[in-house]
N, C-alpha and C positions, 0 to 999 in steps of 0.2 A: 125639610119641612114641606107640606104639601099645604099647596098657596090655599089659602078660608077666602070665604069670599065676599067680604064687607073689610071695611076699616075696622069695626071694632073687632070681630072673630080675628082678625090677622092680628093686633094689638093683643089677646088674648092668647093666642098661640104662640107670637112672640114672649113674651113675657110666661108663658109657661114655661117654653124651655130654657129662657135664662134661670129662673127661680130654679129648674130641674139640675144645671150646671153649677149650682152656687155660687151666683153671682150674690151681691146685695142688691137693694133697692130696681127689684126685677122689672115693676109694672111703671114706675119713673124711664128706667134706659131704654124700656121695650116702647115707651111714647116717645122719645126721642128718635130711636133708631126707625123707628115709621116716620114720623114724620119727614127725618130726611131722606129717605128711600122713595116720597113721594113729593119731595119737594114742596112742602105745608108749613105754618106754624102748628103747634102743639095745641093752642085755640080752633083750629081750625081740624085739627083728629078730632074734637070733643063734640065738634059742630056738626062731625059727617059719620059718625060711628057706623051709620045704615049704609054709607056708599059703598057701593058693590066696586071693585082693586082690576082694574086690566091687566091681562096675564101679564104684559110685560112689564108693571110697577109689582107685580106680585114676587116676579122675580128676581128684581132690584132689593125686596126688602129678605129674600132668601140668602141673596150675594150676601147682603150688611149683617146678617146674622151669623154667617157660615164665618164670616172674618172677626165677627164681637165673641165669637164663643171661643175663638184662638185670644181672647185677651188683648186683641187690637183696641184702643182705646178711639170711639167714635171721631174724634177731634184728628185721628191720624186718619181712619178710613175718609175722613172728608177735605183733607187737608186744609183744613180751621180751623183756629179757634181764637174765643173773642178774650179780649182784655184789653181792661182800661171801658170799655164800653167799643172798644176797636174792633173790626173782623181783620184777623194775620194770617195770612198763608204761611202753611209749614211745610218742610219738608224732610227728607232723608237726615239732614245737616243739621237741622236746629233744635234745639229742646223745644216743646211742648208747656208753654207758659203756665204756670198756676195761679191762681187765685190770691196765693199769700204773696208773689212775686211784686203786685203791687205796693205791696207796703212802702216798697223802698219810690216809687213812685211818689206816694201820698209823703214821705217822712222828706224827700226835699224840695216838694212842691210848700210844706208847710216852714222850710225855714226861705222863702222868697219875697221878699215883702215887694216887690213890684213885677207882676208878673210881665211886664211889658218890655221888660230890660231885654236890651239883645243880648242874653245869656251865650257862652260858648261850654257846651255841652261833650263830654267824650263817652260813650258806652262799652265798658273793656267785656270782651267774650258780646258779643251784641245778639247772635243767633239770630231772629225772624227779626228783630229790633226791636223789638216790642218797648225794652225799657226808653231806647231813646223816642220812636215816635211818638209814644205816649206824650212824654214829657214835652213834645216838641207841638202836639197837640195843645196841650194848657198854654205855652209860651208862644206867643206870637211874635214874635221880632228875636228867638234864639236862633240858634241853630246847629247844626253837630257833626260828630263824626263815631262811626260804628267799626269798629276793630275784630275780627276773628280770625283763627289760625283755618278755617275752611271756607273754601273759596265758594262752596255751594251754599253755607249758610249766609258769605256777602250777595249770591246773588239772589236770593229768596228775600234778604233785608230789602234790596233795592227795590226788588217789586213790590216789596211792602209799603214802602216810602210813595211808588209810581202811583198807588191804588189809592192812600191817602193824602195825594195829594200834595207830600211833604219831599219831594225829593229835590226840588229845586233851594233847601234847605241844607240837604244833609250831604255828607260823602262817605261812602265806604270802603276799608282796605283791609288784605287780607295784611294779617300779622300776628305776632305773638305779645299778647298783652298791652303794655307801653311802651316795649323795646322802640327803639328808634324814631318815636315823635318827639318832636321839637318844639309844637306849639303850648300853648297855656290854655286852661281850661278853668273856666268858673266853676264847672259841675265834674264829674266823675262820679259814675256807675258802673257797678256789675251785678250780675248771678253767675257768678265763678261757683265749677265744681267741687262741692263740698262733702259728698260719702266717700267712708271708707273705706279702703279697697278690702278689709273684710266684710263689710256691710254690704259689697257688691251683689253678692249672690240672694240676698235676704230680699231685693228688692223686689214688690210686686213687678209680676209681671208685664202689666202695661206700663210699666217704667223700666225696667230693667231692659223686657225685648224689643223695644222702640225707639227711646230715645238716645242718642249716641252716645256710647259710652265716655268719651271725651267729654261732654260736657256733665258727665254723672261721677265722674272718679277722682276725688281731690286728692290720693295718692295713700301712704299708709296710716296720716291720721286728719288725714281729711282738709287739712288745711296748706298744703302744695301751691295752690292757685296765690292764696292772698300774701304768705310771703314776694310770690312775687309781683304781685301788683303793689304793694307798700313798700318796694325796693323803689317803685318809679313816683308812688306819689309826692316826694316831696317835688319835683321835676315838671310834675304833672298841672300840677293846681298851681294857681294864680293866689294871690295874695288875699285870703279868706274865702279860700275858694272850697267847696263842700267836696265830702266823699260819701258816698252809701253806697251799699253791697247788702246783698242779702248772704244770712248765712243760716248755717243747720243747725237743730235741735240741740243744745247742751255746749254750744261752740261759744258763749256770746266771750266767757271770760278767757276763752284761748286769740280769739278775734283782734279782743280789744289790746290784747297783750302784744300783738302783731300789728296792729296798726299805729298804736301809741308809740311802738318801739319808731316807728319811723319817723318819727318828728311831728305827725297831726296831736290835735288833743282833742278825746273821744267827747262825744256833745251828748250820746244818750244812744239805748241798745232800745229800739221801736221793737212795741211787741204784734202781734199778728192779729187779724179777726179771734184768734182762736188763743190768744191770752200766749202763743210762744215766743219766746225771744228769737227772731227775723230779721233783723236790720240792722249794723253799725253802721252810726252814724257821726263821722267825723268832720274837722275843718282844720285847713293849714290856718297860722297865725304866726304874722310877722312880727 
């Protein structure tokens, strides 16, 4: 791309050639990807459309382009992204948070009736951590611990923890699921991998060639991960102690059949912004 020479001319030729690649929503990612290429809000491209671009920010939004038209998903070019209302550093190791991922946030923040309790929290698969800090953000007197089988996503969680502030809270270890803890937990969460290992291939590509396939692949029908995290829940949880996990499209009644089997009793399947069934949501009972 040959750098234009204002904010808006750049914002237009960006956004031409996404629309010319067949992206969707060409002139929405081509303001995003300026603005971070010049380190602005998005109020603030609207504010400067006249500002003439120094070759070397012109250049910067040439780089972001050249890597968005390979289907790099901006949130990995900048190593963020936000959730919960949080900024997470990501890396090589962790999935790429979404948006419906909070549900399972929202769905056991609402069964708390004192948010003040020193909750003991466990995040199985934790990746950036997202789901524990989150949660650790609403609860002030919790605190938790984040589990992954890669040693790169506990250390990406930790600075996650450093940056918000919550690390004097949490602990992280590399592991395999529940294997081998001892303690009791009032809460339990995941985003255990849930596509099927023929759905592999189907996946857009800013998911398929970005995110690790370890945390994309629940095996040949998708559901690998949660049998074995409900081998550990009964072990895991404390005496009405909650479990939520988020799961995939069409999974809610295989889910619930795998988590019921293991002793909880399922409390209600949380459906998403977008009206899909997202979330099991279980509780042991003594």
């Amino acid at each position: 791309m040959t750098p234009p020479e204002t904010i808006g001319s750049t914002l237009g030729a960006v956004a031409a050639a996404l629309a010319g690649a067949g992206f969707d929503e060409p002139r929405r990612r081509a303001r995003r990807l300026v603005a971070a290429a010049l380190g602005v809000s998005a109020a603030e491209i609207f504010a400067n459309l006249d500002r003439m671009i120094p070759a070397a920010d012109a250049e910067r939004v040439s780089e972001l382009l050249t890597r968005a038209m390979m289907h790099e998903p901006l949130s990995r070019i900048l190593g963020m992204r936000e959730f919960w209302g949080l900024e997470f550093m990501l890396s090589a190791d962790t999935l790429d948070p979404r948006p419906e991922t909070e549900t399972v946030v929202e769905a056991v923040l609402a069964r708390l009736a004192n948010r003040n309790h020193d909750y003991r929290i466990l995040d199985l698969g934790t990746g950036s951590g997202c789901l524990l800090l989150a949660l650790l953000s609403e609860l002030p007197a919790a605190s938790g611990i984040g589990v992954d089988c890669a040693a790169g996503a506990i250390a990406t969680a930790q600075r996650n923890a450093e940056r918000l502030g919550l690390l004097g809270r949490t602990g992280f270890r590399v592991g395999d699921w529940g294997a081998g803890m001892v303690e009791r937990f009032d809460i339990v969460v995941a985003n255990p991998p849930y596509i099927t290992a023929t759905h592999m291939a189907a996946l857009p590509p800013e998911v398929r060639d970005f995110d690790p396939r370890r945390a994309l692949d629940g095996g040949a029908d998708g559901l690998c991960a949660y049998r074995a995290i409900a081998a550990d829940l009964p072990r895991l949880l404390a005496g009405c102690g909650v479990f939520a996990a988020e799961i995939g499209q069409g999974q809610d009644e295989a889910v619930r059949g795998i988590i019921g089997g293991s002793g909880l009793v399922i409390e209600e399947i949380v459906a998403d912004l977008a009206g899909i069934p997202r979330c099991v949501v279980a509780r042991r009972i003594d």
